[in-house]
C-alpha positions in Angstrom: 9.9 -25.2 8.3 11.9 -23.7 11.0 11.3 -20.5 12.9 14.7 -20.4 14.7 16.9 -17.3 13.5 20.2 -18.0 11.2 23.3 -18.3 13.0 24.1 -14.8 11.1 21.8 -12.8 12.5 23.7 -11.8 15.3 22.6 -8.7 17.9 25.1 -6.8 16.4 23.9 -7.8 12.7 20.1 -7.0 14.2 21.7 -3.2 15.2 23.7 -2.4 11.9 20.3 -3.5 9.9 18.3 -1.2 12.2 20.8 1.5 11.8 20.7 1.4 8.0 16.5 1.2 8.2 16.6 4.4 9.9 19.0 6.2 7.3 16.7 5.2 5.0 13.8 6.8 6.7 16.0 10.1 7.4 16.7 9.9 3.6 13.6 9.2 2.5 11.4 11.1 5.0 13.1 13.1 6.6 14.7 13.4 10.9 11.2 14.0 12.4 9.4 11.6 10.8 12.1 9.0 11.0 12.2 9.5 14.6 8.5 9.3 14.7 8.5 5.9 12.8 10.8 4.2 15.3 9.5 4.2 19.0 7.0 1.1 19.9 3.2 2.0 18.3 1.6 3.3 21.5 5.1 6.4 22.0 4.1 7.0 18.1 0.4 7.4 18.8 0.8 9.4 21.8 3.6 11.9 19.6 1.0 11.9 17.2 -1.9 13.3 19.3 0.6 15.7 21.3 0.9 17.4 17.7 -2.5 17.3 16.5 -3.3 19.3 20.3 -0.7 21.5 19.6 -2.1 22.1 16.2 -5.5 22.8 17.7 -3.9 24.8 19.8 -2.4 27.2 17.2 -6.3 27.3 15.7 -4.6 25.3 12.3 -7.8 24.4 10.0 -8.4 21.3 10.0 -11.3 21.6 7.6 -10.2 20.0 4.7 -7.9 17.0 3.7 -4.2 17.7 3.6 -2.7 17.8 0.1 1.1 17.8 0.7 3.8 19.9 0.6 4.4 20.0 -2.8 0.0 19.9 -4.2 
């Protein structure tokens, strides 16, 4: 089995695919959250804790599980 890349997956192929991923993600999830999904793991983590201190911050209970928007 090989593990070089088709001749079709081109840089430009690799961007349009990664363009229509993060549609998607807007669609689906919506701009924050797509924008969240997207940086390299540690830029997410680090978004992710800036939040959760800013939550603190604003004394937001953190007592009990979130059930979603919509629950």
């Amino acid at each position: 089995m090989s593990h070089q890349k088709p001749d079709w997956l081109t840089p430009e192929t690799l961007a349009y695919l990664r363009d229509v991923e993060y549609r998607f993600h807007v669609r689906a999830f919506g701009e924050e959250m797509a924008r969240v999904n997207f940086p390299p793991l540690e830029q997410r983590k680090q978004y992710l804790y800036e939040i959760l201190d800013h939550a603190r911050c604003k004394e937001v209970k953190s007592d009990r599980p979130a059930r979603g928007v919509t629950s």
